[in-house]
Kinemage of the C-alpha trace (Angstrom):
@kinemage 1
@onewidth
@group {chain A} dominant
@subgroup {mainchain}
@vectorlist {calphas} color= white
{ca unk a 1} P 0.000 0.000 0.000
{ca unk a 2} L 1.238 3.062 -0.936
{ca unk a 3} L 1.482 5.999 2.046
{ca unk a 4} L -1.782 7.514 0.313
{ca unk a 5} L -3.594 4.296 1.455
{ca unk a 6} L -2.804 5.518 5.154
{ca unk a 7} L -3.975 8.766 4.846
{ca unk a 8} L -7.164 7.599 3.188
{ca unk a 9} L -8.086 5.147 5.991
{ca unk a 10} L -7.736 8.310 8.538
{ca unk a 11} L -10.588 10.210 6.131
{ca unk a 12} L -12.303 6.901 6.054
{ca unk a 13} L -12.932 7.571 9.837
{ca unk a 14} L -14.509 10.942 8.948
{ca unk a 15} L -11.747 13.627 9.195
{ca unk a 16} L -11.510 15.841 5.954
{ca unk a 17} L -7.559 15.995 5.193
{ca unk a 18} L -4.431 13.916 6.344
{ca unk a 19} L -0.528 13.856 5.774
{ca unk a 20} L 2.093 11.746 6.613
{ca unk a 21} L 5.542 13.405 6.490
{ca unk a 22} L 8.916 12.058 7.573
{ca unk a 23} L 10.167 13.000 10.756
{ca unk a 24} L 13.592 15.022 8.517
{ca unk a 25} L 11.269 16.397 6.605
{ca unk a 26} L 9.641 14.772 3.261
{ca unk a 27} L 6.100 14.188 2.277
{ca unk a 28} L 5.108 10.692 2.380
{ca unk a 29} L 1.240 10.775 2.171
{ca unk a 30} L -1.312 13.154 1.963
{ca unk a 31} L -5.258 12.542 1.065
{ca unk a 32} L -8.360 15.440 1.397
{ca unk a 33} L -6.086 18.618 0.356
{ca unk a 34} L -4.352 19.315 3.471
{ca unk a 35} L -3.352 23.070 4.004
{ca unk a 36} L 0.149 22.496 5.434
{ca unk a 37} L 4.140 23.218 5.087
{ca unk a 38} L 6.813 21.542 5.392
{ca unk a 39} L 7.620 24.415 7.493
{ca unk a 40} L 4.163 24.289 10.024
{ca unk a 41} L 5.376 20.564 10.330
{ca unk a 42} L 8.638 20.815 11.515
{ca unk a 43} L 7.327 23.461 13.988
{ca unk a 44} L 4.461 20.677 15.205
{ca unk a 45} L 7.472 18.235 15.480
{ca unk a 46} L 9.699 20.536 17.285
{ca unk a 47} L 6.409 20.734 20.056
{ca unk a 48} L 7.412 17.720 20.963
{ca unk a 49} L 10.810 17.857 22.084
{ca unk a 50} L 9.794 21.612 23.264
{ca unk a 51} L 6.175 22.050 24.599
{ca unk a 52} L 6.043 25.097 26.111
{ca unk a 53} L 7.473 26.489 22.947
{ca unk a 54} L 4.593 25.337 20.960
{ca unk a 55} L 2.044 26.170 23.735
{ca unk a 56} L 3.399 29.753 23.890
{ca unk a 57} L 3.138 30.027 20.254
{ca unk a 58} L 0.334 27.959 19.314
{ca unk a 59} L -0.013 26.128 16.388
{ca unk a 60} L -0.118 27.853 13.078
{ca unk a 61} L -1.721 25.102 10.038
{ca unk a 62} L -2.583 26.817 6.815
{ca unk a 63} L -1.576 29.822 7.765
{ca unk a 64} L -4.489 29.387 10.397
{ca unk a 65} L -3.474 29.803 14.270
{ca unk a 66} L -4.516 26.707 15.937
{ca unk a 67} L -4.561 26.962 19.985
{ca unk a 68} L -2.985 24.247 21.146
{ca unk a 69} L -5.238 22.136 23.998
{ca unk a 70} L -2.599 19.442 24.683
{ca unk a 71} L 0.636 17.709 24.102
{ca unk a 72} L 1.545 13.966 25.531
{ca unk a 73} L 4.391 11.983 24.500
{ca unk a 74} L 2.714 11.039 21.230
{ca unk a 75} L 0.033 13.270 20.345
{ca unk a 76} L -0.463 17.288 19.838
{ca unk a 77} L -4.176 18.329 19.662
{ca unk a 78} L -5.001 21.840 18.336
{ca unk a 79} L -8.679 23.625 18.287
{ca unk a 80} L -9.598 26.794 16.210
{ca unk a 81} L -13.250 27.607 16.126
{ca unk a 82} L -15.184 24.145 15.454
{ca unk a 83} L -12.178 22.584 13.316
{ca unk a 84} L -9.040 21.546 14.563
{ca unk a 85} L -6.340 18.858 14.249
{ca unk a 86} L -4.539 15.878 15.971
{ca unk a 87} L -0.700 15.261 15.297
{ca unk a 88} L 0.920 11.534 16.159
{ca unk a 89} L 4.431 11.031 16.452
{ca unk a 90} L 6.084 7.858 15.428
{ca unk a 91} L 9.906 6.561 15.138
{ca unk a 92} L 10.259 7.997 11.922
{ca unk a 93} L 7.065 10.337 10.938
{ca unk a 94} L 4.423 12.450 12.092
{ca unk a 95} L 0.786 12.234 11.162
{ca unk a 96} L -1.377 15.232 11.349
{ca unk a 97} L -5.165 14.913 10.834
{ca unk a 98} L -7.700 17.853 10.369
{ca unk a 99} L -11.102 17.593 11.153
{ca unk a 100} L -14.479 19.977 11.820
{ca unk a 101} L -17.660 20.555 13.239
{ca unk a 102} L -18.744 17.889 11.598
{ca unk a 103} L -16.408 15.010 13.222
{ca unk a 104} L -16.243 14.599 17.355
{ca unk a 105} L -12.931 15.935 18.183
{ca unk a 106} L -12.307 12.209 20.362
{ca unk a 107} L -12.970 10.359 17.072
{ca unk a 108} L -10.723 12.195 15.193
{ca unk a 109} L -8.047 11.876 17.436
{ca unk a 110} L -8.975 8.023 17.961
{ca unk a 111} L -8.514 8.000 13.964
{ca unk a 112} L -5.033 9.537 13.958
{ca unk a 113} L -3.548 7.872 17.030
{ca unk a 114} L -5.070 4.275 15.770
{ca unk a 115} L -2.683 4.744 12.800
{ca unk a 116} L 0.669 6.402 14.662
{ca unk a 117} L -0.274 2.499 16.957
{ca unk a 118} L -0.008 0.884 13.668
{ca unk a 119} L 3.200 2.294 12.096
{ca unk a 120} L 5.225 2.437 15.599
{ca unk a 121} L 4.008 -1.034 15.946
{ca unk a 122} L 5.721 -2.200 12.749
{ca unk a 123} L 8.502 0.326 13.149
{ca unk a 124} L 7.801 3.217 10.971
């Protein structure tokens, strides 16, 4: 399956955009026209390793400032009105996936974290 196959399984669950980039940079995947940069990526990447940078700054997707509600080990959520996004770190990528009013924001996140389970499981 081709990376595209991931991202379409996450907008299977309902969400309307997805990308998979490498963790150096890279697009791997993308399905729904995502509005993002390589750029706004390496920033959500960098929340990881630095939170409070990221919390301080907020999130900025699409040129759209996304406040950012929470960061754990694996997983950076981000609201901005009624839409808002869920980013999963694995050993070699991050997923983001954007959702809105029309998608619970817990089964959107289920969605995106389901699939970082997946690709850390078989090492990606």
């Amino acid at each position: 399956m081709s990376w595209n196959g991931y991202t379409d399984k996450i907008l299977a669950a309902g969400l309307k955009s997805a990308v998979i980039y490498g963790k150096k940079g890279g697009l791997w995947g993308a399905s729904g026209n995502p509005a993002i940069t390589a750029q706004e990526v390496t920033t959500i990447v960098n929340g990881f390793s630095n939170p409070n940078g990221l919390r301080a700054t907020n999130a900025k997707v699409g040129g759209v400032k996304y406040i950012v509600l929470q960061i754990t080990e694996n997983a950076i959520y981000g609201k901005q009105g009624t839409n808002g996004f869920c980013a999963t770190l694995t050993n070699q990528c991050v997923i983001v996936g954007f959702y809105d009013k029309t998608l619970q924001p817990g089964k959107a996140n289920i969605a995106v974290e389901n699939m970082g389970d997946y690709l850390r499981e078989n090492n990606y």
